[in-house]
C-alpha positions in Angstrom: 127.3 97.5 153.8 124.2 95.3 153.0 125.0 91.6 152.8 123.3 89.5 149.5 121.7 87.6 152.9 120.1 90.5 153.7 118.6 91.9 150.2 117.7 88.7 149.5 115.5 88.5 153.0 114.0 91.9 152.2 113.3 91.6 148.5 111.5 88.1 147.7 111.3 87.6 144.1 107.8 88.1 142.8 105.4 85.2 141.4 104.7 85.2 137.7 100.8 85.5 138.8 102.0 88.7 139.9 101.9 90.4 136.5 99.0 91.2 134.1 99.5 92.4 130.5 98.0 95.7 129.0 93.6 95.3 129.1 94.4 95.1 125.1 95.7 92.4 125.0 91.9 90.7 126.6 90.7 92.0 122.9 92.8 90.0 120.8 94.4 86.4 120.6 97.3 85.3 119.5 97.4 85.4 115.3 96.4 81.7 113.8 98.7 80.7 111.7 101.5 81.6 114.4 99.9 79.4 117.1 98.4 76.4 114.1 102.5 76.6 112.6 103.7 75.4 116.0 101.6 72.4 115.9 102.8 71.9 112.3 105.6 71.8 113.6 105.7 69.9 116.6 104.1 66.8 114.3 106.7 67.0 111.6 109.0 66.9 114.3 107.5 63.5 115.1 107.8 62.6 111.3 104.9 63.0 110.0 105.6 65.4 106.7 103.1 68.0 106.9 102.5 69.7 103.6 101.2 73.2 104.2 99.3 75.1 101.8 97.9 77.3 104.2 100.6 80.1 104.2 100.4 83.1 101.2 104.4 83.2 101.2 105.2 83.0 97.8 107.9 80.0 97.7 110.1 81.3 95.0 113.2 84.0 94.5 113.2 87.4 93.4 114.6 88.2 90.1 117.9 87.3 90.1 119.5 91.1 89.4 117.0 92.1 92.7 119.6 89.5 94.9 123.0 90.7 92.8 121.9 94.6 93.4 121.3 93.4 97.2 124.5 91.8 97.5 126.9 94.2 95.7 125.5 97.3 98.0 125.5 95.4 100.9 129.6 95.0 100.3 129.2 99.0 100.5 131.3 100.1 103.3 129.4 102.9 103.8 125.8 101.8 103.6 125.5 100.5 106.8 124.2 103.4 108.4 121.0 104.8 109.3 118.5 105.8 106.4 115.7 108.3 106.1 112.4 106.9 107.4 110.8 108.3 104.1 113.0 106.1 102.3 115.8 106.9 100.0 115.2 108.8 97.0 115.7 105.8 94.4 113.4 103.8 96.4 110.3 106.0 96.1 111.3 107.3 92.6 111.1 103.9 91.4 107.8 103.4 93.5 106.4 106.0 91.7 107.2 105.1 88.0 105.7 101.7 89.3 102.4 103.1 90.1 102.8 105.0 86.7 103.9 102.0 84.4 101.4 99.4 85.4 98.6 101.3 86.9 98.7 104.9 84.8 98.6 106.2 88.3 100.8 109.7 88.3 102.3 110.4 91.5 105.2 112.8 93.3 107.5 110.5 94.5 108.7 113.2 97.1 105.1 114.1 98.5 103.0 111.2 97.5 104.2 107.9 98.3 105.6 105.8 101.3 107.8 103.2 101.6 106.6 101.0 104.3 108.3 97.9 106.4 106.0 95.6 104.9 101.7 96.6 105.1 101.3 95.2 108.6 103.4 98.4 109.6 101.4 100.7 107.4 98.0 99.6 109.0 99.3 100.4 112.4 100.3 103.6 111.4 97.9 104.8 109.6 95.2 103.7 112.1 97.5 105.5 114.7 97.8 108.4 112.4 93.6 109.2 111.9 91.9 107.1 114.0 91.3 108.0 118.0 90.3 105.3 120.6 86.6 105.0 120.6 86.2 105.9 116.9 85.0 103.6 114.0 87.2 101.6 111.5 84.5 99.4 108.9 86.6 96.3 108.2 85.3 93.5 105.5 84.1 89.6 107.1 85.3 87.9 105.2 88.9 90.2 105.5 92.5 89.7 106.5 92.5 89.3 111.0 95.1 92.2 111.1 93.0 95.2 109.8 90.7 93.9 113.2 93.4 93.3 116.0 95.4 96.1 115.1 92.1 98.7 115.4 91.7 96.6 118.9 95.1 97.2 120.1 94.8 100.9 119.3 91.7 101.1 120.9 89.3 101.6 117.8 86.2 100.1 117.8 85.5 97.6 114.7 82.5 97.5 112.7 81.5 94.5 110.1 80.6 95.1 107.6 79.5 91.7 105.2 80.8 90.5 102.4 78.6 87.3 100.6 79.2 85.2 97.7 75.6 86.0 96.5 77.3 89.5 95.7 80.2 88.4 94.6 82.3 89.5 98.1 81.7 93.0 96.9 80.6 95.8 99.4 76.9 95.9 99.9 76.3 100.0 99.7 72.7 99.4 100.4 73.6 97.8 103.5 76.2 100.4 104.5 74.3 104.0 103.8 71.7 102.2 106.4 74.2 102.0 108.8 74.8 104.5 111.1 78.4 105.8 110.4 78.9 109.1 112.4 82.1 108.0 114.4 83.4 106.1 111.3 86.8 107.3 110.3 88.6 104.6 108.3 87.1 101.7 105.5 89.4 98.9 105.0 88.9 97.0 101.5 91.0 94.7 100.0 91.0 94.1 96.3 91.5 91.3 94.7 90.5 90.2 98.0 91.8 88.2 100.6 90.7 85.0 101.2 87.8 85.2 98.6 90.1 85.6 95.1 86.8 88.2 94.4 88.4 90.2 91.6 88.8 94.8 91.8 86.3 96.3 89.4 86.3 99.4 88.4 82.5 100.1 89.2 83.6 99.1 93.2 86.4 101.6 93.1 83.8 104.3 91.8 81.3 103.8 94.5 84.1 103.5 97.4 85.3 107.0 96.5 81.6 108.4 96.1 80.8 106.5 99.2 84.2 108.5 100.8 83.3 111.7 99.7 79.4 111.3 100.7 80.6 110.5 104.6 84.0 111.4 105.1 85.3 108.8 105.0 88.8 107.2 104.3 89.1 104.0 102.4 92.2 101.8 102.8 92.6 99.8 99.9 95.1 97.3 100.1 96.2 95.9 96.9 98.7 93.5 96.7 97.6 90.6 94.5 96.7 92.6 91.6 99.9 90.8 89.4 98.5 87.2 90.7 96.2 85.9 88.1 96.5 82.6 87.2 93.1 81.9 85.4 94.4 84.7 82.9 97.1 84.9 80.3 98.2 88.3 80.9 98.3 90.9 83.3 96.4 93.8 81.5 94.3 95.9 82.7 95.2 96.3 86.4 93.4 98.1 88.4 94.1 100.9 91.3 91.5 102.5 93.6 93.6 105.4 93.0 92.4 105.2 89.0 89.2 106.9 90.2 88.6 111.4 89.9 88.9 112.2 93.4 90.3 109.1 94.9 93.7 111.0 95.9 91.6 113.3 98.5 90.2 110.6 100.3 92.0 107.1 99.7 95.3 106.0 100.3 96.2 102.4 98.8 98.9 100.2 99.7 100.7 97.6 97.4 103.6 95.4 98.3 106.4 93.8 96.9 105.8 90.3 98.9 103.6 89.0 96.7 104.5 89.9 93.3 108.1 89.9 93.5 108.1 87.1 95.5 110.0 89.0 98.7 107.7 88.4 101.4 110.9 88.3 103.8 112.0 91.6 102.9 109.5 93.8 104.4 108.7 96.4 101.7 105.2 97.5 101.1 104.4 101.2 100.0 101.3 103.8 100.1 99.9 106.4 97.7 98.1 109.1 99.0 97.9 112.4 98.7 100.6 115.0 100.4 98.9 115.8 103.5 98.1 112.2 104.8 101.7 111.2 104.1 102.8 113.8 106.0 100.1 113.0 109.0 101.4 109.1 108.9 105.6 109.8 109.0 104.4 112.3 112.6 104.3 108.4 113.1 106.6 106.9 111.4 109.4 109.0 112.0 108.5 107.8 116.3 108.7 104.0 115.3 111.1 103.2 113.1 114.7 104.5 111.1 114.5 103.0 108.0 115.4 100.1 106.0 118.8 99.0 105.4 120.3 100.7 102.1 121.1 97.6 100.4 117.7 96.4 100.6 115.9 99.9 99.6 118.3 99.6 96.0 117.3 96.0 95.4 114.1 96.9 96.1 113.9 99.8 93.7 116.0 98.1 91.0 113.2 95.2 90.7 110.4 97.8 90.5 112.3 99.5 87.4 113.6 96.5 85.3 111.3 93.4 86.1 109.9 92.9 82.8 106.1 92.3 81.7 107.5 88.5 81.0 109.0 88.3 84.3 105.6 88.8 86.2 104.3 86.9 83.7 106.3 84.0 84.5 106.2 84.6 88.0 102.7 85.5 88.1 100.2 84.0 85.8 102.3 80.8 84.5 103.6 79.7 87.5 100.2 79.9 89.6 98.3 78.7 86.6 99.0 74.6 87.2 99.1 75.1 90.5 95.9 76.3 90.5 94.6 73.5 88.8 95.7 70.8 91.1 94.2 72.8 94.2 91.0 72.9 92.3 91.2 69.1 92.1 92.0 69.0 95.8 88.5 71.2 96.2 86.4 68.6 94.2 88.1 66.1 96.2 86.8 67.3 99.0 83.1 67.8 98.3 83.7 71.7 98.0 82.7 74.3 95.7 84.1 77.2 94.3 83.9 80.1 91.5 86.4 79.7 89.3 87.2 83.0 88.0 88.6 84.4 91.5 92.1 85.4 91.3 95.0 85.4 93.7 97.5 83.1 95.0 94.9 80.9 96.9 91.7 79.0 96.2 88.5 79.7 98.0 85.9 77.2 98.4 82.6 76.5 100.4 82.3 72.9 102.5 80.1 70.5 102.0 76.6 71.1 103.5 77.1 67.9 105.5 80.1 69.0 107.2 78.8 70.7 110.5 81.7 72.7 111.2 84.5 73.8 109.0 87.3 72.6 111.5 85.7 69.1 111.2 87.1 69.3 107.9 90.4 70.8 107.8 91.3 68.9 111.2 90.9 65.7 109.4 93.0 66.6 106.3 95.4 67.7 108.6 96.0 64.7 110.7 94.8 62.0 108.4 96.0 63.3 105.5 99.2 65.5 106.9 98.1 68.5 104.5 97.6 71.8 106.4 94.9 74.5 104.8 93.2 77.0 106.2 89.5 77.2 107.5 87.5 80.2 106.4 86.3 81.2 109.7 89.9 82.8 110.9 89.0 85.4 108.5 85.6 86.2 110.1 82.0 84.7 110.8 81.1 84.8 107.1 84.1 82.2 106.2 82.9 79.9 108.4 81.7 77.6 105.5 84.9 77.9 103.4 88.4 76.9 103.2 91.3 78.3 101.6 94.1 76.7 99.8 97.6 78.5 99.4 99.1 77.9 95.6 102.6 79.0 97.4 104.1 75.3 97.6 105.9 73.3 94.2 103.7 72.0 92.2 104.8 68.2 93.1 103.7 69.2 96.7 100.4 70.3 95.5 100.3 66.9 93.8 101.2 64.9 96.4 98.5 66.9 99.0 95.7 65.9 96.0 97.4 61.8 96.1 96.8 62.0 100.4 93.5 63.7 100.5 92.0 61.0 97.8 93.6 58.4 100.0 91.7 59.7 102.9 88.7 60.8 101.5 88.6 57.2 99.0 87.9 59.8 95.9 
């Protein structure tokens, strides 16, 4: 018999140092707002009342049927199982007469649609499912980090491509038929776009898909703040890449309940595609993940079918609409600029030109005036003159934010 004296003599317990993570991981860091919240946190810990409106988590319920439906099937003794990973039937019925009602899209809810765990769980999958290591994924600056450090950790090479103010953060097709895209496989676009507010237009959806067809190329267009408008009074027309002749051969879009139904904790996104590249991402799905909990699939599906036009309304356009004009107050406050006919649940401005450097700026509102936003440049080199202000916070907070940043800033 071997004595615990005697392993222990012959097998020392390895250093830390010994270990090394995956050569991925030397491509990537760890995501902003994840390693900025812990500092938030660590000074409200110390009492200092940080307001954040940095963070695009909308900060009120779901429709109040969405929680009942949640609660009465989770009592369900027998919905606790395991559920398809193409989603139950109700869900992606009621996915499709979504895509039908507000965006006159018409899609086969068995074949042509995808619940998802939330989009960051589609872009990994469907960069798994077309892209190989080495090949090309064009991704926007300014865009959202993921679409870049997910193509990282999969081994895809990124290419820029620039989006400016001067063109209203709309692609530049000049600029990318002179680039060369013969390894290209995927386009990411985001419209209404993320962090910019630039509004979709139909003529950009037009030229994506010709610009598709031309190179064979896929566009990803990820389109969840379409019901956010709060510089409108309504929420007509709404617009869907998917809208254009011939977008379903070479597009897939994804939407998402987190934003306009405010259910950003529930995880559930969807994509529309045609039936071959659904069935090319669930080869990858169906290896990652079993499904979403029952309960939560027939909430989600009952607020796609009976939220009514006046519930986004209230939810979408009135609600944001104040809001959004106290964190344009907070933007003159500041010296900054901005268009004010971008759309979305944040505000986008450009710094002063005597501000060297954008974190000069949002450093100072955040310790002098305890108000967290966001600096432009975490969304690529072309925000580096611009913040962004999250309208996700009551509107008394918003206030408050405006009181302490004139304080500081003696406006």
């Amino acid at each position: 018999m071997i004595m615990d004296t005697e392993l222990n003599a012959t097998h020392q317990p390895l250093p830390c140092g010994a270990f090394q993570p995956a050569d991925r991981l030397a491509n990537i860091q760890e995501y902003y707002f994840s390693r900025k919240l812990k500092e938030v946190a660590r000074l409200n810990a110390e009492g200092q009342d940080i307001i954040s409106l940095a963070i695009g988590s909308p900060d009120m319920p779901p429709s109040q049927r969405t929680i009942d439906v949640l609660c009465e099937e989770a009592r369900k003794a027998n919905g606790h199982g395991y559920q398809p990973t193409i989603g139950t039937p109700e869900l992606r019925t009621a996915m499709a007469a979504f895509y039908q009602r507000w965006y006159g899209v018409t899609l086969d809810p068995k074949t042509e649609i995808q619940p998802l765990i939330g989009s960051k769980e589609g872009i990994l999958h469907v960069t798994l499912a077309f892209v190989n290591p080495g090949e090309q994924v064009l991704v926007p600056n300014p865009g959202y980090p993921t679409y870049t450090a997910l193509s990282r950790l999969l081994g895809a090479e990124v290419v820029n491509y620039d989006l400016t103010e001067a063109n209203g953060w709309q692609p530049d097709f000049e600029a990318l038929e002179r680039m060369d895209l013969s390894r290209v496989k995927l386009m990411w676009t985001n419209y209404p776009h993320m962090p910019t507010g630039a509004p979709a237009r139909r003529e950009t959806y037009e030229r994506l898909v010709a610009f598709a067809q031309r190179h064979g190329i896929i566009i990803v267009n990820d389109n969840p703040y379409s019901f956010i408008r709060p510089n409108e009074e309504s929420l007509s027309p709404l617009l869907s890449i998917l809208q254009i002749p011939g977008a379903m051969d070479c597009c897939i879009e994804f939407n998402s309940m987190s934003k306009s139904f405010n259910m950003p904790g529930w995880r559930v996104g969807m994509l529309a595609t045609n039936a071959q590249f659904i069935q090319w991402i669930l080869k990858v799905k169906t290896n990652i993940d079993s499904g979403t909990f029952r309960a939560l699939q027939l909430a989600a599906a009952e607020a796609l079918t009976t939220n009514t036009d006046e519930w986004h309304i209230q939810s979408n356009v009135h609600t944001y609409k104040p809001r959004r004009a106290i964190a344009e107050e907070i933007m003159k406050a500041l010296g900054c600029t901005f268009d004010p006919h971008q759309t979305g649940m944040f505000l986008w401005g450009r710094i002063p030109d005597s501000i060297d450097n954008v974190e000069d700026l949002t450093e100072r509102v955040l310790h002098e005036a305890r108000v967290f936003i966001a600096p432009g440049f975490i969304f690529g080199s072309n925000g580096k003159r611009y913040i962004r202000i999250s309208l996700c916070a009551k509107e008394e907070q918003i206030q408050e934010a405006l009181a302490r940043i004139r304080d500081v800033f003696n406006v």
